[in-house]
N, CA, C and O of each residue as an XYZ file, in Angstrom:
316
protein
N     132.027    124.094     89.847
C     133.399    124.528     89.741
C     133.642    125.016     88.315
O     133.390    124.190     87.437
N     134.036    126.074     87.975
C     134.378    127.482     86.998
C     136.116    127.024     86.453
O     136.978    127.677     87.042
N     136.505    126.266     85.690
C     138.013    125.957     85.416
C     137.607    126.815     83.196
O     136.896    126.528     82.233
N     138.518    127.735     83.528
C     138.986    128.637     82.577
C     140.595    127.704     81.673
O     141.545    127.249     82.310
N     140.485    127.662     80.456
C     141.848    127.748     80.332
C     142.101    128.260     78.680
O     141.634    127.812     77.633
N     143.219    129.596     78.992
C     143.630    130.368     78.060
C     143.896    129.425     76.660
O     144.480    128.350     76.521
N     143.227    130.284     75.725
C     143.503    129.513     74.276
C     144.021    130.991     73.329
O     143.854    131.240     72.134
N     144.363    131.401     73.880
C     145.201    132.607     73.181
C     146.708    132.369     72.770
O     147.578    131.708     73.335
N     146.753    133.281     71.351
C     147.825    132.387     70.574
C     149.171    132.149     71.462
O     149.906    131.288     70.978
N     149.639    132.756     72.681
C     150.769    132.297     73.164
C     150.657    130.535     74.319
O     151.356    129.567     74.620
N     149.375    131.064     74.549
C     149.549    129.575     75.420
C     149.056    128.417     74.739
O     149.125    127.239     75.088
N     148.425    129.050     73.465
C     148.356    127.751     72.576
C     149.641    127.219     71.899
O     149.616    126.049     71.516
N     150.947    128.075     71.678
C     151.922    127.611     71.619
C     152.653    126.183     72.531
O     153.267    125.140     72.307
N     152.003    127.116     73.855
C     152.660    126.015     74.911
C     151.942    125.174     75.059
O     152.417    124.364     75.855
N     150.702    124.815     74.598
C     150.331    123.441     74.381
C     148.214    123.944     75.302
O     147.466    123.275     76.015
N     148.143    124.796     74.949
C     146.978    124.860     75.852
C     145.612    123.610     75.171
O     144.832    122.995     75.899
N     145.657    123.527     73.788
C     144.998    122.425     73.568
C     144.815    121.136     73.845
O     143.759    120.509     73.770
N     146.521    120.515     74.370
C     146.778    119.231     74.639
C     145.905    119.544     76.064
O     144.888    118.863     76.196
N     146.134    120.259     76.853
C     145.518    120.996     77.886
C     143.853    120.489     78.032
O     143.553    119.508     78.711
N     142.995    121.185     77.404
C     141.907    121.201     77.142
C     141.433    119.607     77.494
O     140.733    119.089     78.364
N     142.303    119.064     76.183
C     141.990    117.552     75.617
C     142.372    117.201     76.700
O     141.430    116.509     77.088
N     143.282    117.195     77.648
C     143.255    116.163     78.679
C     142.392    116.391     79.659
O     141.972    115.384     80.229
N     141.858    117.818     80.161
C     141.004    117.919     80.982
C     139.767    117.475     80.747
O     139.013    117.091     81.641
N     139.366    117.512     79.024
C     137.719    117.119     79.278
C     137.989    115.213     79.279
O     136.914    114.613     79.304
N     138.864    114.572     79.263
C     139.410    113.303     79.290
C     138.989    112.929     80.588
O     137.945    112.312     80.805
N     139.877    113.335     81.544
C     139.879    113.327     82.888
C     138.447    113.650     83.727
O     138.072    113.030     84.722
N     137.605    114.986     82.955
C     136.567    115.307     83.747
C     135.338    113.928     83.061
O     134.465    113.625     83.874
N     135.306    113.464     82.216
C     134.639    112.281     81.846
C     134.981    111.356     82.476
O     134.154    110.852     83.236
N     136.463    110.744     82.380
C     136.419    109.833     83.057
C     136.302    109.433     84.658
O     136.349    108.311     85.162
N     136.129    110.777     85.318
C     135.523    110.674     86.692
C     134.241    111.384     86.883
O     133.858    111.804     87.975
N     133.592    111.500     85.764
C     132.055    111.584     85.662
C     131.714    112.855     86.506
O     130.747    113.006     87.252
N     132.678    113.699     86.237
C     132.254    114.903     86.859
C     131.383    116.110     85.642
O     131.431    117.324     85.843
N     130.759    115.601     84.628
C     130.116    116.690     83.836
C     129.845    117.543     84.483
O     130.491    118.591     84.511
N     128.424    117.222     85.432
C     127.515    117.931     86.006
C     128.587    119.061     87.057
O     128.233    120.231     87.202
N     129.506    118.689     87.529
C     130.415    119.428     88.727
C     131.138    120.431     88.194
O     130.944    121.559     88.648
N     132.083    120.247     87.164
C     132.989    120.979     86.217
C     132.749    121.781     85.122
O     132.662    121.302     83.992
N     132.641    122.889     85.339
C     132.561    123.544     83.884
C     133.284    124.248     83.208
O     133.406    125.472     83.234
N     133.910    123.309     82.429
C     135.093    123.986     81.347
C     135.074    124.496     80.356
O     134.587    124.082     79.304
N     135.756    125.737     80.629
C     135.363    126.706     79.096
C     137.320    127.229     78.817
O     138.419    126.962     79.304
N     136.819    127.958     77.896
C     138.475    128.540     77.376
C     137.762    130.302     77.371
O     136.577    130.634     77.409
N     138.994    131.163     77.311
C     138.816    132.258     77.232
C     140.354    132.781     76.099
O     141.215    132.078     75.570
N     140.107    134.535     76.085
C     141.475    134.700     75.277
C     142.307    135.435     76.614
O     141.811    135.616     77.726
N     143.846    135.841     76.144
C     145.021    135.808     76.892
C     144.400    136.680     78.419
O     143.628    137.634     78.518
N     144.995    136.015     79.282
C     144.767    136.844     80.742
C     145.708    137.457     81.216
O     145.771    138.106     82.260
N     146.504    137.248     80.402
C     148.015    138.862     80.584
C     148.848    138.219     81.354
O     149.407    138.890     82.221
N     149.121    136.951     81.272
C     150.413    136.572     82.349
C     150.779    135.163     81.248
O     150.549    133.989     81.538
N     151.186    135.489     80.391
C     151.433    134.736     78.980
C     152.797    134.314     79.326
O     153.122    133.166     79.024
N     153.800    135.227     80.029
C     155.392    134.391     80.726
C     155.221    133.670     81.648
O     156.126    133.594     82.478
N     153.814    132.768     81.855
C     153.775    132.148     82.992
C     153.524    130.916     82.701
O     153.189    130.142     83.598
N     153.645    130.482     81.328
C     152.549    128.995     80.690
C     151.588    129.200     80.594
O     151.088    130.292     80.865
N     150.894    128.068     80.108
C     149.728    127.991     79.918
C     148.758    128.564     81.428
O     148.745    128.088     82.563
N     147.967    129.831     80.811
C     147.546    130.020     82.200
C     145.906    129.474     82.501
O     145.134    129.790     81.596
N     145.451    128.903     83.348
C     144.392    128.160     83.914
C     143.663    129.077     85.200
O     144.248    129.722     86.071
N     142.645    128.954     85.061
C     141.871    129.724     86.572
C     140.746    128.414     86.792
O     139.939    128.030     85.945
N     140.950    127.823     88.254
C     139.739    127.606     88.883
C     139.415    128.493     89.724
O     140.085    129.119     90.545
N     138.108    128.506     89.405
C     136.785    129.520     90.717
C     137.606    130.541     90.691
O     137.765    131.016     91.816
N     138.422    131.275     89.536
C     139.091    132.519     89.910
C     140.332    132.497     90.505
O     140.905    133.586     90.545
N     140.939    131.483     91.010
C     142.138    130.999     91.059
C     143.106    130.794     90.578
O     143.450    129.613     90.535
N     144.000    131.824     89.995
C     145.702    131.419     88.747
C     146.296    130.072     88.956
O     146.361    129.473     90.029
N     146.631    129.758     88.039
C     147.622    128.453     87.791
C     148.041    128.219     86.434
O     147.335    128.365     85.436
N     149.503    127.763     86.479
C     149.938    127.675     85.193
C     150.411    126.254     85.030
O     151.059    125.580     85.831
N     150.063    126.006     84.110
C     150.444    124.692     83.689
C     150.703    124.385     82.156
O     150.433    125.105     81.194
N     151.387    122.941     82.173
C     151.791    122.194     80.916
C     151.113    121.436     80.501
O     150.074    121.135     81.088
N     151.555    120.768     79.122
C     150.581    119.375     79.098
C     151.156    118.560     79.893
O     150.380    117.711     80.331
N     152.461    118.461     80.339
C     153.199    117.313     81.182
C     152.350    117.720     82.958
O     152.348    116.814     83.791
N     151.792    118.920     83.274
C     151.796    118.717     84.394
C     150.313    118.788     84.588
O     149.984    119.115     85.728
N     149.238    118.535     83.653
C     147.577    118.723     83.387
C     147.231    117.384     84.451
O     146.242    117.567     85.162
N     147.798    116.347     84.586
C     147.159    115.366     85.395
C     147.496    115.783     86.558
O     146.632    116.511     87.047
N     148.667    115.571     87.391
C     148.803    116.064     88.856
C     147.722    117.344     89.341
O     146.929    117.227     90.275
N     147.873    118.532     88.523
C     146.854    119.233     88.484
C     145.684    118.872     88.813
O     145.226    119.129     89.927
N     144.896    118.096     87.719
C     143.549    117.348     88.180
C     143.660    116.638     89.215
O     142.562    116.148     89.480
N     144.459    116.334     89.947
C     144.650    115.620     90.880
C     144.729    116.309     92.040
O     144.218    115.721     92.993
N     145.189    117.328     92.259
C     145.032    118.007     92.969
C     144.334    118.982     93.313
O     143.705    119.247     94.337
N     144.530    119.569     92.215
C     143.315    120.842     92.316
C     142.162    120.796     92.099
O     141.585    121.753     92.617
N     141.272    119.881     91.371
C     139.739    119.258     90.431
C     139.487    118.403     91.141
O     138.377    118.375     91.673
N     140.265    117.596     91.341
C     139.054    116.267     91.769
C     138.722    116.379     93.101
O     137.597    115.967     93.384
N     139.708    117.032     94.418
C     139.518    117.009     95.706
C     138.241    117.725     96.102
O     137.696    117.579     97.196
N     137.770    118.574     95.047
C     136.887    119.920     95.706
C     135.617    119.836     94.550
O     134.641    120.579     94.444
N     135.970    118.751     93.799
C     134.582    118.984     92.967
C     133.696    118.558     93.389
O     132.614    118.694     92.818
């Protein structure tokens, strides 16, 4: 599984680092190294949308307030 998340200067405003930090948190603490591969890229042109995130090519925008439900829903079911 391919999880992208924008580190370009607008969604790093909105917190894309807290972002990051909680995902590689989360992907450790359910021992998904080998499953997940998280990288960052620069802006994907939908910067009025939050922080923007792609799994497997998939849009999603998110916060740092909403990075866990996220993993919860979207990461852990399918990894």
């Amino acid at each position: 599984m391919k999880v992208t998340v924008c580190i370009g200067s607008s969604c790093h405003l909105k917190g894309s680092r807290q972002i990051v930090e909680e995902l590689q948190y989360l992907i450790a603490k359910n021992n998904l190294q080998d499953k997940v591969d998280l990288g960052g890229t620069f802006c994907m042109g939908r910067c009025q949308e939050g922080v923007c995130v792609t799994v497997d090519g998939k849009f999603h925008s998110l916060s740092p307030e909403t990075t866990k439900q996220f993993f919860e829903t979207e990461i852990l079911p399918n990894a």
